[in-house]
N, C-alpha and C positions, 0 to 999 in steps of 0.2 A: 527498566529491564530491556527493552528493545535500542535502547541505543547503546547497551551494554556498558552502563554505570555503575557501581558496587552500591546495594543497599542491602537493607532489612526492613522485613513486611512480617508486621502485626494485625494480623485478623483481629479485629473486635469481638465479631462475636465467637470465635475459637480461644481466646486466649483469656483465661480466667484473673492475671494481676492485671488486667489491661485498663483497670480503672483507677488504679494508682498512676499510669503513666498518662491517664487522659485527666484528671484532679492536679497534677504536678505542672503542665502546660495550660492548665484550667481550659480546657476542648471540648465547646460542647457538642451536641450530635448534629445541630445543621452548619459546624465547621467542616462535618465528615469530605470527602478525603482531607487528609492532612502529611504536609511534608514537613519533614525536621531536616532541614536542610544545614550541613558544615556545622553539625554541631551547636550552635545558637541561632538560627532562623527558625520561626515557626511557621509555614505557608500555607492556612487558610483555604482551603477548598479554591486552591492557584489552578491560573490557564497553563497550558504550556508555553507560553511565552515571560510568564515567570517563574516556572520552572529552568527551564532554560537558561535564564540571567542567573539565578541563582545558583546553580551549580557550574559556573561560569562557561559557557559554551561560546558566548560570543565577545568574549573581552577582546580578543586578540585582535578581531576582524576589523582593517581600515574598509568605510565605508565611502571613501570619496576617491579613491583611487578606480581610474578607467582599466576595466580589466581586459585580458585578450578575450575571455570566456566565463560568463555565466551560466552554469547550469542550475535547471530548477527541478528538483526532484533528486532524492537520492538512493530510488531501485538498483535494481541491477543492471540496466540503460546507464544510468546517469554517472552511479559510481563507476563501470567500465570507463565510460567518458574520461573521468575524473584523472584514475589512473594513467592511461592512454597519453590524455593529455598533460597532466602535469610531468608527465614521466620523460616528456618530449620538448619540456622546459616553457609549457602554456603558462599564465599565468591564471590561474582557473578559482574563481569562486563557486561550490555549493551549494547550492540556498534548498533547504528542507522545509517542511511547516508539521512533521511530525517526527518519524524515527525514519533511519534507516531503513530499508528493505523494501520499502513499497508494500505490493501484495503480496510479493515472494517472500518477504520477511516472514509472515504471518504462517508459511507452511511448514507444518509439523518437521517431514523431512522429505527432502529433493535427492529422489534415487537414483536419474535417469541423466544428472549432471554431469560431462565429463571429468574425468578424473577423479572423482569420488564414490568406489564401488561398494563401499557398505551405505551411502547417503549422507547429509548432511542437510542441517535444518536452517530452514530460510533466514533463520536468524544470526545462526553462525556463520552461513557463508557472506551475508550482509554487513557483518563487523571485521568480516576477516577485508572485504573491497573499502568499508570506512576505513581502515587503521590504513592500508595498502596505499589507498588516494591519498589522506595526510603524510604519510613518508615520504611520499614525491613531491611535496610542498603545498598542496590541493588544500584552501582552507573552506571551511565547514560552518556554514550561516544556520541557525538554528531559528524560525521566526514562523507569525502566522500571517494569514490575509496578506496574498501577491497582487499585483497588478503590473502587467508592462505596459509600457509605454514605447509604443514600435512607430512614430511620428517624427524622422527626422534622427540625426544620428550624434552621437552612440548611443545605443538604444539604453533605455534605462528601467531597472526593475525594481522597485517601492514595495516597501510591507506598510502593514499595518500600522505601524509606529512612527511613518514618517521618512526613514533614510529611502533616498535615491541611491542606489549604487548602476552607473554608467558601467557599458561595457561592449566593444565592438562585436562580438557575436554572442548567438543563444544559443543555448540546447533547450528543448522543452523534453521534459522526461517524466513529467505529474503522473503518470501511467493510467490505472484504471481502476474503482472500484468495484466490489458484489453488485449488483442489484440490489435494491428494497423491494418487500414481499409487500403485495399490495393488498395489505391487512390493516387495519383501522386505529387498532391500536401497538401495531409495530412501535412504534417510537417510543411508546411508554415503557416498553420491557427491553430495548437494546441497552445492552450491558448489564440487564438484571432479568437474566434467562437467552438473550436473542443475542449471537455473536456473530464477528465476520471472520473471526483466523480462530483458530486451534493452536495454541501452545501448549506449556509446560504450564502455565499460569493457570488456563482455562481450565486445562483435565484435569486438576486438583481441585474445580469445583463442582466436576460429578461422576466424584470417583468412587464406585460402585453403583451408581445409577443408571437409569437407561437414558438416552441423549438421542437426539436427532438431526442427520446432517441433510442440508438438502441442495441439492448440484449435481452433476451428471460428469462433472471435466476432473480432470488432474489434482486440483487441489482438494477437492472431495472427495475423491478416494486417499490421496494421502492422510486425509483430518478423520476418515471413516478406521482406515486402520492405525493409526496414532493415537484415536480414542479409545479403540477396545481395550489396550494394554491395559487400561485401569478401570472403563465403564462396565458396570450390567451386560447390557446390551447397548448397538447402535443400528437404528432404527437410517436408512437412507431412502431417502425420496424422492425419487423424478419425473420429471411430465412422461416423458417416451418409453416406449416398451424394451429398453436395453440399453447397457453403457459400451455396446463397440463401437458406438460413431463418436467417442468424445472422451475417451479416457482411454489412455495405454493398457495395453495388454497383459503386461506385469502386475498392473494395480489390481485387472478384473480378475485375476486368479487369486490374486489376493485376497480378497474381498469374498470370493467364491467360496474359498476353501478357511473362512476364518466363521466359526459356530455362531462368534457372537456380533457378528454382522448379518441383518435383515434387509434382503433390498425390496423397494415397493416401489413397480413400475407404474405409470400411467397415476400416481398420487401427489395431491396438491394438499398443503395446509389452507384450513378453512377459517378457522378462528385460533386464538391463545389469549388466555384466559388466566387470572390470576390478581392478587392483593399488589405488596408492592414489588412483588418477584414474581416471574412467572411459576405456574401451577399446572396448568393442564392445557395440552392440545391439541385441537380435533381437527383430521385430513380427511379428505373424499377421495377414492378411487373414480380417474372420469370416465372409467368405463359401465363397471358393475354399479354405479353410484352410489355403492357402499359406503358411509362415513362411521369411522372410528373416535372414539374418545379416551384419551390417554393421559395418565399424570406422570407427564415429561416434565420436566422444569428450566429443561438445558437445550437450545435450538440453535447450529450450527449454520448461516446461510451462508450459500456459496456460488451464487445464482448468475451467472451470465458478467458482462463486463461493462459499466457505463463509464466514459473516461472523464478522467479532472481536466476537462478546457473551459468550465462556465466565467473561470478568473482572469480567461483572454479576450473577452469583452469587443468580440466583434475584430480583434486584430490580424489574425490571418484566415484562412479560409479551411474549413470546416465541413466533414460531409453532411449529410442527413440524418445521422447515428450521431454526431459531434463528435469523432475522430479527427485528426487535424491531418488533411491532406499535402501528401509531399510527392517532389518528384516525380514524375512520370504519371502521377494525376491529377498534375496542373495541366493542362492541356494549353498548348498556343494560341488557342481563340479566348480561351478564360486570360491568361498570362497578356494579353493584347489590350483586354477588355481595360484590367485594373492600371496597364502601363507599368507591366514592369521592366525596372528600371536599369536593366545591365542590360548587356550584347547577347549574351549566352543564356544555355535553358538555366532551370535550376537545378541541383546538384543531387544525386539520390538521398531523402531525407532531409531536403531543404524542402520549405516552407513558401509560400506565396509572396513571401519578404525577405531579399537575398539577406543572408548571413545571419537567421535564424531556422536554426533546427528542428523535428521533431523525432525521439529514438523508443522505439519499448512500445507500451500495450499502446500509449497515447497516438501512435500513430496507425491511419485510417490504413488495410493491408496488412499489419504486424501480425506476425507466426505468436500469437500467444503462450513463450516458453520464456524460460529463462536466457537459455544458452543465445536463443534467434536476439532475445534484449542486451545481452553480453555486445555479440557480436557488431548490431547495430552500432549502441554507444561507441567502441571503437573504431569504425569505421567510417563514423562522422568525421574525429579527429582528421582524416587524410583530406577533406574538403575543406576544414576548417583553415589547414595548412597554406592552401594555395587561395581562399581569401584574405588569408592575413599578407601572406606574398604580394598578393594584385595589389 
């Protein structure tokens, strides 16, 4: 769904013949999930990395050709990039490890985007920049497990599976995750009660239920009123006594003026509880130290921003959060220290290693928007220009 491929989705336990189509492929329950892929493949509770082969996403891609541009991530940083660049005649490789969209994919709907004044959803505006970068010639790596290798040039970026693909510049665009709620048994209930986006997919799993989102920023109030259309109620939950320091103004009225939105300031979840789906769970207010117990079954996290650089292994320089520091917060005594290697500073959104990037949430400073990760990834291209020049 999110990389916007034509299927159909058979709930098991919603769909009463569904055991004649699980008896016919002979599929038993710890095959669960299952892809029927092109009509005769059966795919076996597959990674997305044979997802991916199998619905042929990466036939096309020559992997031994030096490219002008590699970009790793395909947000809306990266896809801008993409477009920008290929549209300018880069020769530009993609490399993904999941869908489209990054985090922005994941929200319900982006109101406050220019040009689009009823809104549109992270997901759509994410395949409308996929289809956009492949028309300008921009091809599209689908894989898992990155690693680069920035030791010597051209720099080269390795998955999991083995190909080196070389290439004179980087963009780094991996952006940023939720948080994890520092609960004991979080792991056990993610994806079976405990989510990180809000779609169309999720809200048809607790549709007339009551649901809990929990986050204080942008995308938690979009996921808070995108869930009422079909929830009970939504239960929202934040440390601080109020969402004006972190959420637009359109959202809190939103929110304000919708019945079946409950907001609960200064509340944390304590435990969640439950068989092999979640069940029930119980929050503390950290003032009144009131703790509640609730049978929610459906938990929304949307908590703060940890970003994806754990995969750069030490290769450029990183603040104390692991944001990847660019620009104007290299400073000349640091830039001295490691010997870097040109005449000139580095370029805004370059990196501690000339002719690698960083655009979007993954860079340390980034305006956490869409529009500010648009703009970025575009306006890397004008630098990228004039090293490929030098």
């Amino acid at each position: 769904m999110r990389n916007g491929h034509p299927y159909n989705y058979i709930d098991l336990e919603r769909d009463s013949e569904v055991q004649h189509l699980l008896d016919n492929f002979q599929i038993l329950a710890n095959n669960i999930p299952v892809l029927i892929c092109q009509g005769k493949f059966v795919l076996r509770n597959p990674s997305n990395q044979q997802i991916a082969n199998c619905l042929g996403f990466n036939e096309l891609i020559n992997q031994t050709t030096v490219r002008d541009l590699v970009i790793i991530g395909a947000g809306p940083s990266g896809l801008a990039a993409a477009v920008y660049g290929a549209s300018e005649g880069l020769d530009i490789l993609v490399v993904e490890t999941g869908s489209p969209g990054g985090q922005a994919g994941s929200s319900s709907r982006i109101e406050n985007y220019l040009g689009f004044p009823t809104g549109i959803s992270g997901q759509d505006l994410a395949s409308r920049a996929y289809t956009q970068a492949q028309k300008f010639g921009a091809e599209i790596l689908i894989t898992k497990g990155l690693r680069l290798s920035c030791y010597g040039k051209p720099y080269i970026v390795e998955n999991e599976a083995g190909a080196r693909i070389p290439t004179r510049i980087v963009i780094i665009a991996t952006g940023a995750k939720y948080r994890r709620l520092e609960l004991k048994n979080l792991q056990h209930f993610e994806d079976m009660g405990v989510y990180y986006g809000a779609t169309f997919l999720e809200s048809q799993l607790c549709k007339g239920e009551e649901v809990i989102v929990v986050g204080g920023g942008n995308s938690t109030g979009q996921a808070a009123v995108f869930l009422a259309e079909s929830a009970k109620r939504v239960h929202m939950l934040i440390r601080s006594a109020g969402l004006t320091k972190s959420m637009s103004l359109y959202l809190i009225r939103r929110i304000e003026d919708n019945p079946k939105i409950v907001l609960h300031t200064h509340t944390e979840i304590m435990t969640l509880e439950g068989g092999i789906h979640l069940e029930s769970v119980q929050w503390q207010n950290s003032v009144t130290k009131e703790i509640e117990t609730h049978q929610i079954s459906n938990v929304f996290v949307m908590t703060g921003a940890a970003p994806n650089t754990a995969w750069l292994d030490g290769c450029i320089a990183l603040d104390s959060k692991g944001f990847v520091k660019t620009g104007s917060d290299l400073s000349p005594e640091y830039l001295s220290t490691i010997g870097w290697p040109v005449a000139r500073q580095p370029y805004s959104f370059e990196t501690s290693l000339p002719g690698i990037f960083a655009v979007g949430d993954v860079r340390a400073g980034s305006i956490k928007r869409v529009a500010s990760a648009v703009g970025e990834g575009s306006i890397a291209i004008s630098f990228i220009h004039k090293i490929l020049q030098d």
